[in-house]
C-alpha positions in Angstrom: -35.4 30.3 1.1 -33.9 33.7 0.9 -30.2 32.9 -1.1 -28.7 36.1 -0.3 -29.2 35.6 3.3 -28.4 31.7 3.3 -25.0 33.0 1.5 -24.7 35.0 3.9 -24.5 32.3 7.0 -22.6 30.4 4.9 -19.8 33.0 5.2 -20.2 32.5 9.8 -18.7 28.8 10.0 -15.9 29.3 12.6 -16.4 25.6 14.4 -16.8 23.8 10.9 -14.5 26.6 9.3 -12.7 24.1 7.0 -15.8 23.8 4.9 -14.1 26.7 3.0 -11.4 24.4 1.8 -14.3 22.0 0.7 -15.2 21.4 -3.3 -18.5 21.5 -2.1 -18.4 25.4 -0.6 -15.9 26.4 -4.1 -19.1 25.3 -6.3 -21.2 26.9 -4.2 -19.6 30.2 -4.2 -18.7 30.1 -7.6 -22.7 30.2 -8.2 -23.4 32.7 -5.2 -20.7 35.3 -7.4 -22.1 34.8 -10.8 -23.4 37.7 -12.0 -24.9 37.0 -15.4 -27.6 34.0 -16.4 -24.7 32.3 -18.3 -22.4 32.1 -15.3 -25.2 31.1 -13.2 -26.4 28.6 -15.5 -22.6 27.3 -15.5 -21.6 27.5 -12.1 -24.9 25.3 -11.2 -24.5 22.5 -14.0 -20.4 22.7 -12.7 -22.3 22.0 -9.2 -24.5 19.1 -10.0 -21.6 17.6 -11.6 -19.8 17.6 -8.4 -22.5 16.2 -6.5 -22.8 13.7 -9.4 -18.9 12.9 -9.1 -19.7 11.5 -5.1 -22.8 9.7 -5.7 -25.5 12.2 -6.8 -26.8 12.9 -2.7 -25.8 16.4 -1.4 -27.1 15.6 1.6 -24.3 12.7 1.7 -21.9 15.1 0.9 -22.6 17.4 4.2 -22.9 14.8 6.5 -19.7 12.9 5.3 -18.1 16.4 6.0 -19.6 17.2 9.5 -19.3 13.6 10.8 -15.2 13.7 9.6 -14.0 17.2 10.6 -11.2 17.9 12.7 -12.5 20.9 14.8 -11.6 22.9 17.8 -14.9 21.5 19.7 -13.7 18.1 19.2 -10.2 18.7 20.8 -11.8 20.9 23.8 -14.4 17.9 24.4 -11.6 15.2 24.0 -9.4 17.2 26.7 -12.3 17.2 28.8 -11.9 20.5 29.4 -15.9 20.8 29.5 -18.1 21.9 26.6 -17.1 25.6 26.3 -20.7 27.4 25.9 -19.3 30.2 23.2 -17.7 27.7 21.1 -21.0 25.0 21.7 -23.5 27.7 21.1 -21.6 28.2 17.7 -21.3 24.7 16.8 -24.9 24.0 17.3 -25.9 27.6 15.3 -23.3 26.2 12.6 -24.8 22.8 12.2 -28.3 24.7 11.4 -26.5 26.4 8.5 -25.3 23.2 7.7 -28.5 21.3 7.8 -30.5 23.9 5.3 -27.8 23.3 3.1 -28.1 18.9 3.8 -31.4 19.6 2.5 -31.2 22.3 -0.2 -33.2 21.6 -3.5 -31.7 22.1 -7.0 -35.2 23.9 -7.6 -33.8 26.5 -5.1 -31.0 27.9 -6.7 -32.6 27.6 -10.7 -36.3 28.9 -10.1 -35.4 32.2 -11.0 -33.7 31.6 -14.0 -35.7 32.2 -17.4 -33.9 28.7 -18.6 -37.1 27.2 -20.8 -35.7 23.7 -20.6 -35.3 20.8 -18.0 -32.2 21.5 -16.0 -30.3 18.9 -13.9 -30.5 18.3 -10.1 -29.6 15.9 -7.3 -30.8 13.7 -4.6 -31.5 14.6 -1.0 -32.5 12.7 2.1 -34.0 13.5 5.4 -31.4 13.2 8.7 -30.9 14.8 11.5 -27.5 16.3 10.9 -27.4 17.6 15.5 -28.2 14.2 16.0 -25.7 12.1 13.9 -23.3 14.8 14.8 -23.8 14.4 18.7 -23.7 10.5 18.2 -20.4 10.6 16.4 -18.8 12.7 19.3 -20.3 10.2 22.1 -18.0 7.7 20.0 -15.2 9.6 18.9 -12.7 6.8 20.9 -14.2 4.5 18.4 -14.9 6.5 15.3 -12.3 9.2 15.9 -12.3 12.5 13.7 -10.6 14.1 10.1 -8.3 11.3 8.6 -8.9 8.9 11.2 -12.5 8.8 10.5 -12.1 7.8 7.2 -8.8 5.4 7.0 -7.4 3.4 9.6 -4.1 2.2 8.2 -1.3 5.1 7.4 1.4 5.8 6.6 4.3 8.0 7.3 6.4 11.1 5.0 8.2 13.9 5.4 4.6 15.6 5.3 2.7 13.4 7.9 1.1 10.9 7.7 -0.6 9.6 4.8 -3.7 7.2 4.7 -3.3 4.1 2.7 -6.1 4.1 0.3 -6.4 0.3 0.1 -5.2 -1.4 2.9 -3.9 -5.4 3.2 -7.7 -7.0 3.2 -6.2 -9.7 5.8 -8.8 -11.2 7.9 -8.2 -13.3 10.9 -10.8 -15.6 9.8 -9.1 -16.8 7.0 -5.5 -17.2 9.0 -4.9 -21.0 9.6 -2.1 -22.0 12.5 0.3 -20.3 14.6 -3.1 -20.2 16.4 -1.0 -19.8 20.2 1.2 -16.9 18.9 -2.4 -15.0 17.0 -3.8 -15.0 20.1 -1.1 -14.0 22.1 -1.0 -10.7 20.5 -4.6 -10.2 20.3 -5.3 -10.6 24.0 -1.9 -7.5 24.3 -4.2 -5.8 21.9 -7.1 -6.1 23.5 -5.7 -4.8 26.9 -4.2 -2.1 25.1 -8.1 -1.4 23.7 -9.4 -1.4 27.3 -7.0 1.3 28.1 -5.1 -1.5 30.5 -1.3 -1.9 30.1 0.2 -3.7 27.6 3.4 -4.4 25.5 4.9 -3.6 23.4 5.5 -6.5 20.8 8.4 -8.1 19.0 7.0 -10.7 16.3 10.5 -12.7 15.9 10.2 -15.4 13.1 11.2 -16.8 9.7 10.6 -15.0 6.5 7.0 -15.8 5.3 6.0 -16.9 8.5 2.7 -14.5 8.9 4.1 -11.8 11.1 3.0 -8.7 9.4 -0.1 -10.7 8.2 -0.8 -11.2 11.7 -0.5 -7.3 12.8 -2.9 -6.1 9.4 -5.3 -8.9 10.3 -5.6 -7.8 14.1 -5.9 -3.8 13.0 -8.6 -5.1 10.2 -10.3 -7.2 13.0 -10.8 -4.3 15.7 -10.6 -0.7 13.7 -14.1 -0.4 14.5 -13.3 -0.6 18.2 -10.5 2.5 17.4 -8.2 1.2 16.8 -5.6 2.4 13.9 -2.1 1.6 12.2 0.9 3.6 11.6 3.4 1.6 9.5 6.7 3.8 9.9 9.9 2.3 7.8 13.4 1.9 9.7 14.7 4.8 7.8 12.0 6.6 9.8 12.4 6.2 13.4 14.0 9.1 13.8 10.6 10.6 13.7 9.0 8.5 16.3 9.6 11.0 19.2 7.5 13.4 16.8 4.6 11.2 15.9 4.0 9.6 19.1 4.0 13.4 20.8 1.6 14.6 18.0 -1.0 11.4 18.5 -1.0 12.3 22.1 -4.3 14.6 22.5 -6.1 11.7 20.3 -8.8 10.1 21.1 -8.0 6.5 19.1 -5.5 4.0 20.0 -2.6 3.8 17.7 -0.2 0.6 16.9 3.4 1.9 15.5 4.0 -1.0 12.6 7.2 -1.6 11.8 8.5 -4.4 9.5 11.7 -5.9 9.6 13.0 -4.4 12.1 16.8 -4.5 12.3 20.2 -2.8 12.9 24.2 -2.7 11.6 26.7 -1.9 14.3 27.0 1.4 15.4 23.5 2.7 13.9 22.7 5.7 15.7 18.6 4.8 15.0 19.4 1.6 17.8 19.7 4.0 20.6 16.7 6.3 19.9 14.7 2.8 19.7 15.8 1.5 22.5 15.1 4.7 24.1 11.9 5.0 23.4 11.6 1.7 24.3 13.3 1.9 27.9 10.1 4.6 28.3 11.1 7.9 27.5 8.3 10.6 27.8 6.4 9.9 24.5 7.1 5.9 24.8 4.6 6.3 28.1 1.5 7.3 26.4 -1.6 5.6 26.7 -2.7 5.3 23.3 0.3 4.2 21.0 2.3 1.1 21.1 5.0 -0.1 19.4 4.5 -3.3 17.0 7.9 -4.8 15.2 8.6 -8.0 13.2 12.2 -8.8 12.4 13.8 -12.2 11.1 16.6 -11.6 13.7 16.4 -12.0 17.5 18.1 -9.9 18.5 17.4 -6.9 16.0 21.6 -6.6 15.4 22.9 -7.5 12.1 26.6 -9.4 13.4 29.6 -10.5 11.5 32.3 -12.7 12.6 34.7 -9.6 13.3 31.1 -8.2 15.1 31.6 -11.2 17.5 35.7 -11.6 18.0 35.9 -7.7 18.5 38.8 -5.5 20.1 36.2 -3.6 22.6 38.2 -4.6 26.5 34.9 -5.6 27.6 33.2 -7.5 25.0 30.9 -9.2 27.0 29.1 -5.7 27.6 29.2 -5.0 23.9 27.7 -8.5 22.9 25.2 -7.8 25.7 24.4 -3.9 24.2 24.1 -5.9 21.2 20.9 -8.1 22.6 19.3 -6.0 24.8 17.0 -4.0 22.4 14.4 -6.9 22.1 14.4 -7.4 25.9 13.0 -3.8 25.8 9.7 -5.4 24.0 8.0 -6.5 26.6 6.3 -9.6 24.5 8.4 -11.4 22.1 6.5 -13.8 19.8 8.3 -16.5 17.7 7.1 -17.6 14.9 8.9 -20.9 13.5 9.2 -22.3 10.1 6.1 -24.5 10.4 7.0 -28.4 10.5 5.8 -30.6 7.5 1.9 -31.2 9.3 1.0 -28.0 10.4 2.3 -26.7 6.9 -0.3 -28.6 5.3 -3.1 -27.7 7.7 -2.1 -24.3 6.2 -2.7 -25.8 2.8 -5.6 -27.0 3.2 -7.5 -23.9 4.7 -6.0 -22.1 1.7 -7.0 -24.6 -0.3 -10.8 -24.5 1.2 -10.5 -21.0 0.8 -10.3 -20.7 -3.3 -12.3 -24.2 -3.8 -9.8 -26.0 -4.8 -10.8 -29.2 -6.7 -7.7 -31.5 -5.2 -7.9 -34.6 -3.0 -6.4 -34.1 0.2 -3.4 -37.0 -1.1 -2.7 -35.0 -4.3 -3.0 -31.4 -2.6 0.3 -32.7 0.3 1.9 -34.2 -2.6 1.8 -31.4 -5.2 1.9 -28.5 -1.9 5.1 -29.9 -0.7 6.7 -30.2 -4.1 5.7 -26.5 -4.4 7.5 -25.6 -1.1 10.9 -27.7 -1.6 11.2 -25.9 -5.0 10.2 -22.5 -3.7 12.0 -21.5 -0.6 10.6 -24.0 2.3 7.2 -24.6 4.2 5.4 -21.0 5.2 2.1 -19.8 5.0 3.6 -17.6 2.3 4.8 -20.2 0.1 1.3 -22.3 1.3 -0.9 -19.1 -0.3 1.8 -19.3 -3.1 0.7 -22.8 -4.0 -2.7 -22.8 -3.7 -3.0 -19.3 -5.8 -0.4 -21.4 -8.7 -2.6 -24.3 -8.6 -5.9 -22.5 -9.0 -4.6 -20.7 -12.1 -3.5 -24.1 -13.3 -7.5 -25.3 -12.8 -8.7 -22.4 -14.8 -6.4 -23.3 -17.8 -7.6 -27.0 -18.1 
């Protein structure tokens, strides 16, 4: 291989153009600008210890970059605006480029040093970068592109959004009742997956009840199928309009997560949600919906004053008052659970850690747990059974 003219090519990425921005591509051209054996011997050892720092695979490293960028040929395929043939022709010429350097050798870059000793390298493997590429983009509605590739839970600031690193682990599997409410929302979900029309959803219910357990559990279950989470805090919702608009050329299918959803009187916020709600221009997109949980039905924080009020037509201010969650088009409840199904809950917890209890000791010693801690929930029910097998451990 000829360096000087593999630099060169290097230097022609317009489809994959972010490569420049890439630790990979600064080691590399920190090495392609040395001009002494000292720099060059540095640069290289400073390269192999970035290849070391994701695994030791450079060939790993490329194709973790092609298969995740965010490029123009993605957006142009997504609009279905037909595969260009300038901007194809450069994307396939580019991924050639890409693929001598999936399979370049240490040996390459150091066999023309005079070095007299043994000098480090890295791994490489044999792929077909064309091939996994044109296999992600038959999938991107699945797989998606950039950050969505990589995460599927976020978050939002005043900067975007931000992927959660290490998302709620919360697995359907391990969920024990409220079985009628789960599957309520999963069948919306799934609609909403098939690109049919669905709710949006108002999980209603006591504190510790499984709401937001629920949501997580659901997004965990079918992110391989695209789908992703956007948790956005109350404080936030001003930014809906804004989020939903930029998500709107995506290829994924987006739930808008937000916990404890709730308003005092007068809040400017409850207009723009019901707005958005009643199906304003972003509301009507295909591939976001809105998911809330609140402890209160109605969404409306009331005091007594709220309620006896001087408005001449108070009955059309209570009314105001209620009518956001009749704007989710599928309100699930979720109850305190009664004293049985509480220990059903137990128990499947309890199965869960291996537990060594009898089922007589585990209801007696699970419901003194719950009277002294805050009721019967499935929070209180993981509570217990995560006391009592550090108790185990200890005797």
């Amino acid at each position: 291989m000829n360096l000087k003219n593999f630099e060169n090519k290097l230097h022609t990425l317009a489809v994959f153009h972010s490569f420049y921005q890439s630790p990979l591509w600064v080691k590399l051209s920190a090495y392609f600008q040395s001009e002494t054996e000292e720099e060059l011997l540095q640069s290289y050892t400073d390269l192999c210890a970035y290849i070391y720092s994701q695994g030791g695979d450079l060939s790993k490293i490329v194709e973790r970059f092609v298969l995740d960028d965010e490029n123009y040929y993605q957006l142009l395929l997504h609009k279905e605006s037909g595969k260009e043939g300038l901007i194809e022709r450069s994307m396939i010429r580019e991924l050639e480029i890409l693929q001598q350097l999936h399979d370049l050798k240490g040996e390459m870059l150091f066999k023309d040093l005079s070095y007299p000793y043994e000098l480090p390298s890295w791994s490489n493997h044999v792929a077909d970068l064309k091939q996994m590429y044109q296999q992600r983009l038959e999938n991107l509605n699945r797989e998606g592109y950039g950050i969505f590739a990589r995460y599927h839970m976020f978050q939002v600031d005043e900067n975007g959004l931000v992927p959660i690193q290490y998302p709620d682990p919360q697995s359907l599997a391990s969920m024990t009742g409220y079985e009628i409410q789960r599957n309520a929302l999963i069948q919306n979900t799934l609609a909403f997956l098939k690109g049919m029309k669905a709710n949006n959803a108002l999980l209603y219910g006591d504190a510790g009840t499984g709401k937001s357990s629920t949501i997580k559990a659901i997004v965990n279950a079918y992110k391989d199928e695209g789908l992703r989470l956007i948790e956005v805090r109350k404080s936030q919702i001003q930014w809906l309009p804004s989020l939903i608009e930029s998500l709107a050329e995506n290829p994924l299918k987006f739930i808008i997560f937000i916990d404890d959803l709730s308003f005092q009187t007068g809040d400017p916020d409850f207009i723009l949600m019901k707005t958005i709600l009643e199906g304003g221009s972003v509301a009507s997109l295909s591939n976001t919906i809105i998911y809330a949980t609140s402890n209160r039905r109605h969404l409306m924080k009331e005091s007594f004053d709220d309620r006896a009020g001087s408005d001449i037509h108070h009955n059309d201010t209570i009314q105001e008052c209620a009518s956001l969650a009749s704007r989710f088009g599928l309100t699930i409840t979720f109850s305190k659970p009664a004293k049985d199904l509480y220990f059903e809950i137990v128990k499947g917890y309890a199965k869960e850690y291996d537990l060594q209890l009898s089922d007589s000791e585990l209801m007696i010693k699970a419901e003194a747990f719950a009277l002294r801690n805050n009721g019967r929930s499935p929070r209180t029910a993981r509570q217990f059974v995560e006391h009592q097998k550090i108790v185990e451990s200890m005797e």
